[in-house]
C-alpha positions in Angstrom: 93.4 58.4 152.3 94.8 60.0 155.8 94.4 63.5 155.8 97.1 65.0 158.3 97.5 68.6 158.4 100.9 68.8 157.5 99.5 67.7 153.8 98.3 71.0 153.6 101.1 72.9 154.8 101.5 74.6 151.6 97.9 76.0 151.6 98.4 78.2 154.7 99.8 81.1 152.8 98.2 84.4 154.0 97.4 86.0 150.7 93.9 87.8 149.2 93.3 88.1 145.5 90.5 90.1 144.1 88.0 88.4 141.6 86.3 90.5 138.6 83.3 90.7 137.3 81.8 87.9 135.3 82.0 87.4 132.0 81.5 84.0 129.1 82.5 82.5 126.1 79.3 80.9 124.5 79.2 77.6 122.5 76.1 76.1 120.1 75.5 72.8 121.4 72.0 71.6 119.7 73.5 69.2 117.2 76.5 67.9 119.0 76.9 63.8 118.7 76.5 61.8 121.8 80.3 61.5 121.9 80.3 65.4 122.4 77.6 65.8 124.8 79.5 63.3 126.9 82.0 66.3 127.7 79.8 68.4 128.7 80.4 69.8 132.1 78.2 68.2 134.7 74.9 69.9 135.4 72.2 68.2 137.8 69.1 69.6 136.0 70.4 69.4 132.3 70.4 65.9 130.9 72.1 65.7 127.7 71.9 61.8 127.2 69.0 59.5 128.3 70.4 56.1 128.8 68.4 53.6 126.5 67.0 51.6 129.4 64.3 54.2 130.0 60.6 53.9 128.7 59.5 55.0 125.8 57.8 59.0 126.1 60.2 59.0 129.0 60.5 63.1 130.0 64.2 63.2 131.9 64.2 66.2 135.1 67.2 65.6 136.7 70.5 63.2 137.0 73.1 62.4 139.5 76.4 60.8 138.2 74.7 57.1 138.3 71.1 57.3 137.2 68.5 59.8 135.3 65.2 60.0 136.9 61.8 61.2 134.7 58.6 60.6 134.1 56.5 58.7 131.5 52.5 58.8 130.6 50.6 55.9 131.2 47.0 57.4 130.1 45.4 61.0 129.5 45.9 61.7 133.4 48.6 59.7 134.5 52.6 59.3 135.1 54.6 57.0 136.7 58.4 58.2 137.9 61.3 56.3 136.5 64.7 56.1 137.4 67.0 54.5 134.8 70.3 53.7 135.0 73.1 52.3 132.3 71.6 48.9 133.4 68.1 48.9 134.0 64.8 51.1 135.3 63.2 51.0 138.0 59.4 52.6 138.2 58.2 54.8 141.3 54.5 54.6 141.3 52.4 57.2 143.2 50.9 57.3 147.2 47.7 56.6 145.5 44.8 56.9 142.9 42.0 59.9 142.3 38.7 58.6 141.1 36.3 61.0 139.9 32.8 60.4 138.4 29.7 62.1 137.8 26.2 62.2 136.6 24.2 64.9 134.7 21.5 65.7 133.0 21.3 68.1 130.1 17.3 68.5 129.5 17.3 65.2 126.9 19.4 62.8 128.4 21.4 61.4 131.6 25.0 61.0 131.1 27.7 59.4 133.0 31.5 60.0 132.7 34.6 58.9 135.2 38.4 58.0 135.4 41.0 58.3 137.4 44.5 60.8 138.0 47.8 59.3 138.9 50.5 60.9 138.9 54.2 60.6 140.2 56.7 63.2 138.6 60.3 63.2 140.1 61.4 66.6 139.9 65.0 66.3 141.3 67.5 64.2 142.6 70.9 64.6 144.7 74.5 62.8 144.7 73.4 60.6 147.5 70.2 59.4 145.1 67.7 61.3 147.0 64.7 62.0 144.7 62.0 64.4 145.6 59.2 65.4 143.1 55.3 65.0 143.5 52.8 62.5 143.7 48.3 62.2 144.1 47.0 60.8 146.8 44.3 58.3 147.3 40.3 60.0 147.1 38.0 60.9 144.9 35.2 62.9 143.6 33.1 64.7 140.7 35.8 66.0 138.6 39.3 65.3 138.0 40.7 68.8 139.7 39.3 68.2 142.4 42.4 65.5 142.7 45.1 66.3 145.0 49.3 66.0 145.2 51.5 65.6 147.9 55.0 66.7 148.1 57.4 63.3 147.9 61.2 61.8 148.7 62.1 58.2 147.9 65.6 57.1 147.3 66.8 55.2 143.9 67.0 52.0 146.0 63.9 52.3 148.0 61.0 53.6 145.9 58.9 53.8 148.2 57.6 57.2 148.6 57.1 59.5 152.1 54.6 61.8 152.1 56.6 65.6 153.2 52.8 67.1 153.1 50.4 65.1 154.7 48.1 68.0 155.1 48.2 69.7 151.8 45.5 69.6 149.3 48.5 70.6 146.5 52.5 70.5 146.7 55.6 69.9 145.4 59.4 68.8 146.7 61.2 70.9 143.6 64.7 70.5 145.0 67.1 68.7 147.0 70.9 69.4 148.0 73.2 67.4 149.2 73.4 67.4 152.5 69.4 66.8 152.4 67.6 69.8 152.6 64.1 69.9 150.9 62.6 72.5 148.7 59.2 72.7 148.0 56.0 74.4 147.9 52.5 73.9 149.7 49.6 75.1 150.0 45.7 74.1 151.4 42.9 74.2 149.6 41.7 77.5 148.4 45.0 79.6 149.5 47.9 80.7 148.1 51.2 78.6 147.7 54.0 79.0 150.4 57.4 77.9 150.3 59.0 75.0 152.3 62.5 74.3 153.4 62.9 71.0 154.9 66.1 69.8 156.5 67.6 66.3 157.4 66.1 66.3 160.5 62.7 67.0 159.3 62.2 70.5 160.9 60.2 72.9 158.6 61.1 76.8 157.7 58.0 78.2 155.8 58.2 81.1 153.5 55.6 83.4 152.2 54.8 86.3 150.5 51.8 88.7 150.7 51.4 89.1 147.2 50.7 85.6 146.4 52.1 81.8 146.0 55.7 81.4 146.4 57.3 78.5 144.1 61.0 77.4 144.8 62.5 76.4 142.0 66.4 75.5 143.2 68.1 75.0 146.5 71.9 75.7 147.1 74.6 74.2 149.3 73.9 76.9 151.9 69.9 76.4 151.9 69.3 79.4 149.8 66.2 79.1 147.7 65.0 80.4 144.6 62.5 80.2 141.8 59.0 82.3 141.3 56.4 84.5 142.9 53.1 86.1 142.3 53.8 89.9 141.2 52.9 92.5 143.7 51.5 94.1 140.8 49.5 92.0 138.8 48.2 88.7 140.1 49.0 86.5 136.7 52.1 87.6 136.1 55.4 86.4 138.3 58.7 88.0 139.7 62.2 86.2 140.4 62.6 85.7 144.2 65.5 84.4 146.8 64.9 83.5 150.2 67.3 82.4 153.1 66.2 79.3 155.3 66.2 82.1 158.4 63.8 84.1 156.1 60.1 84.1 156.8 59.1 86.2 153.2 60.8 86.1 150.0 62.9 88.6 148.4 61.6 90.3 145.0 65.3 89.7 142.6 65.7 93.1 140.9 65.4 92.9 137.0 68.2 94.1 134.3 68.2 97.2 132.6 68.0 96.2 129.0 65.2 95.1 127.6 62.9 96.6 130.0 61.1 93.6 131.7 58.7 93.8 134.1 58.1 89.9 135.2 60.6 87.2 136.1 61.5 83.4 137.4 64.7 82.1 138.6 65.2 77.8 137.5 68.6 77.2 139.1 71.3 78.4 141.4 74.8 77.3 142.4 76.4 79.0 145.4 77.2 82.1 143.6 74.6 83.0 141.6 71.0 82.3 140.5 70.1 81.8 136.7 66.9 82.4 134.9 64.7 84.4 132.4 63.3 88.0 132.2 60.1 88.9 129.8 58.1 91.9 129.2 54.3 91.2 130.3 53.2 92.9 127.1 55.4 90.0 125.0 55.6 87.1 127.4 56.6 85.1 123.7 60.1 87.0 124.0 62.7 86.1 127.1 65.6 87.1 128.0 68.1 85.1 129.3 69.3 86.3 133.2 71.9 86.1 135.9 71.2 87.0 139.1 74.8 87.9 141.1 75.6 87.7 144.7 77.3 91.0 145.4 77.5 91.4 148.7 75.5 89.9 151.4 71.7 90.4 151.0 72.8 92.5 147.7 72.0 90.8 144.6 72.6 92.1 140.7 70.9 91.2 137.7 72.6 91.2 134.8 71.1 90.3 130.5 73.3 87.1 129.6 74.0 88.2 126.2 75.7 91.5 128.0 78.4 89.2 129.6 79.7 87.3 126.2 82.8 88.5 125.0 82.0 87.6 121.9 79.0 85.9 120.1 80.5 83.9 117.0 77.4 81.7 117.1 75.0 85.1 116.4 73.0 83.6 119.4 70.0 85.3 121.2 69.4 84.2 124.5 66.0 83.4 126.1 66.2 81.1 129.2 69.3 80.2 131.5 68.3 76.4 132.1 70.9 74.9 134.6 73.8 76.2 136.2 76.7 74.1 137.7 78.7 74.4 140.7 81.9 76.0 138.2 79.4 78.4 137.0 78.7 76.8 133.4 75.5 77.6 132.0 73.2 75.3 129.8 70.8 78.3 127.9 67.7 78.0 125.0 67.9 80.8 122.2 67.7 80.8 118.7 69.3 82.3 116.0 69.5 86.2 115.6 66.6 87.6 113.2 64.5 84.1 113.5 61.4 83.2 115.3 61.9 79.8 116.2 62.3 80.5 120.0 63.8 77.6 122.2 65.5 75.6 119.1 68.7 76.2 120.1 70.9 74.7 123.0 74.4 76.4 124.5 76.7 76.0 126.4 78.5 79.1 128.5 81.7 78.9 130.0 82.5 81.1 132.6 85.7 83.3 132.5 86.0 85.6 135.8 84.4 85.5 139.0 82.4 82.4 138.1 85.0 80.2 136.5 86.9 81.1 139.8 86.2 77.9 141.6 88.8 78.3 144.6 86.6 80.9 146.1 84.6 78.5 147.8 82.9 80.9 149.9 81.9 83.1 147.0 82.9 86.4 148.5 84.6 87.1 145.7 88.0 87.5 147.1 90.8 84.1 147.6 92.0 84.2 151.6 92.6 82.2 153.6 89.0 81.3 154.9 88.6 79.5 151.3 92.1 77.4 152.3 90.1 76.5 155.6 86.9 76.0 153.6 88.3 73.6 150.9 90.3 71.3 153.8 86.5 71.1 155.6 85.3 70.0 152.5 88.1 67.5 151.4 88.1 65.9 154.5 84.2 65.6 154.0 84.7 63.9 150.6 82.3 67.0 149.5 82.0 66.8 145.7 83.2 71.3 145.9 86.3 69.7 146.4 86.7 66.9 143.9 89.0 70.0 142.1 89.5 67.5 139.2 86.6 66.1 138.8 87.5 62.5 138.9 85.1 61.1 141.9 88.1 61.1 144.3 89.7 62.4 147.1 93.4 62.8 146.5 96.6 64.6 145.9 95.6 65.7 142.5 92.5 67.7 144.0 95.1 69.5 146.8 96.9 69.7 143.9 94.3 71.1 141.6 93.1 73.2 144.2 96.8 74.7 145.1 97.0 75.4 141.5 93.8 77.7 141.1 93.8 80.0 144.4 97.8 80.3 143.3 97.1 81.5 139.2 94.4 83.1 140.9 91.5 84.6 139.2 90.7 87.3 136.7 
């Protein structure tokens, strides 16, 4: 499609509308049929339907809109990745084999035990088919920890994997986006885990923390990280964290006022906010599901999920946020108010607010014209931001859709 400016002439109207605070509408989604999953929003790390081309014990991580990619076990200490797609699957196998054996005596007899750890777990994939995850290498020795793992990228048509950590003893590509960038963690044998950020052209920002390993768990359009850390005040225990690709440290998230939790991890992020759980170190059993907000710039707020319903019809209590689209839909785990049967329980939140306010593409929480400018950038990218209705196209009805929103404006 030609994309002259004077298609846009309409957009150049020099207005600013203020966005408010967020706030959901929550929906039980554990025993919906296929036929309702289906219209689910899209989320990347939340995989409603396994398509029935994948092994059996497959474990789904991740999805793009054209293939699911997992892992399956082969023996006590092995996996093999697996992409599979309507049509077929397609195995990724790891860099390489750990054998381990050993010899002892125990005062009456000699004994002799071995085997071997392979594994290859994709942890994450991006619209281009990009996977990343984590793979052993090729050695051995006397036990089977002493094996190590490599962070890895392959593509869905080339499963061949490259190694992102040659010089690691353990480490893990946890994230893509998709433009390209890599997140991950690393870390040499015998110290503690840093974080990794590597972009397209296969420069390397490294993050750490002094209190310990630092874990990314997500990676945004804009290269912003997030995931876990090591508590600055108790070594077993962990803390939310987000870090810029210019950072050298990771930030400590701040925790919400109810509940009174002391430890923390962030699992996903969009551009606008960062989703994840809260716990008290006394009850690690009993979460608390968590948003993370982008206030302002370097200013984030935390906020208890079940704070922001307007209403809870379902009698829902909320223990993990799981995946977070670009919209700002949430998949959460719970369970039902006065049971214990934590996790059982799959929902779906819909955003009303600042996060169902998808034509502030630049997520300062205010429509101007630098979200007009943004959105032609990105529709003459064929960026999936401005696919406005969602149909995998690039066409009047998304300058239409678009046009529509930042006019109604936003709550």
């Amino acid at each position: 499609m030609k994309r002259q400016s004077s298609i846009f002439t309409a957009l150049l109207v020099p207005v600013s509308i203020a966005i408010a605070q967020p706030a959901y509408t929550i929906q039980d989604i554990t025993n919906w049929t296929p036929q309702q999953l289906q219209s689910l929003p899209f989320f990347t790390n939340h995989v409603p339907i396994v398509p029935d081309t994948a092994p059996t014990g497959f474990v789904p991580a991740a999805h793009n809109q054209s293939a699911v990619i997992g892992y399956y076990q082969t023996h006590s200490n092995g996996t093999y990745g697996s992409i599979a797609t309507p049509d077929n699957n397609t195995f990724i196998y790891p860099l390489g084999e750990f054998y381990w054996s050993r010899t002892w005596w125990d005062g009456k007899d000699i004994h002799f035990a071995n085997g071997r750890v392979n594994t290859m777990n994709p942890l994450h994939i991006n619209t281009a088919g990009t996977i990343v995850g984590t793979s052993t290498i090729t050695g051995s020795g006397e036990y089977a920890s002493e094996h190590s793992t490599h962070a890895v990228l392959c593509t869905t048509t080339n499963t061949t994997l490259t190694d992102l950590t040659p010089t690691a003893h353990r480490a893990a590509a946890t994230a893509i986006n998709n433009a390209g960038t890599v997140a991950g963690w690393s870390h040499p044998e015998g110290v503690t885990a840093s974080a990794f950020i590597r972009f397209p052209d296969t420069t390397i920002s490294t993050i750490t923390s002094p209190t310990g390993d630092v874990r990314p768990a997500a990676i945004n359009d804009n290269n912003r990280i997030a995931g876990a850390m090591t508590s600055p005040d108790y070594w077993l225990s962990d803390v939310a964290f987000v870090a810029e690709s210019t950072d050298t440290t990771a930030t400590i998230l701040p925790l919400p006022s109810q509940n009174s939790p002391s430890d923390s991890a962030a699992y996903d992020m969009n551009n606008s906010i960062i989703v994840g759980a809260t716990w008290r170190r006394v009850d690690n059993q009993e979460h608390f599901a968590t948003i993370w907000e982008n206030e302002s710039e370097g200013t984030w707020v935390a906020h208890d999920l079940a704070e922001l319903l307007d209403e809870n019809p379902v009698d829902a209590l909320l223990e993990r946020c799981l995946a977070v689209n670009p919209q700002g839909y949430i998949i959460a785990s719970g369970r039902l108010d006065g049971t214990d049967t934590l996790g059982t329980k799959r929902y779906l939140l819909t955003p009303e607010g600042l996060l169902s306010c998808t034509p502030d593409l630049n997520n300062d929480n205010t429509l101007d014209f630098f979200d007009i400018s943004l959105f032609l950038q990105l529709f003459a990218d064929s960026d999936p931001l401005a696919d406005f209705n969602s149909d995998s196209n690039f066409d009047f009805f998304d300058i239409s859709a678009f046009l529509t929103a930042f006019t109604t404006g936003c709550p």
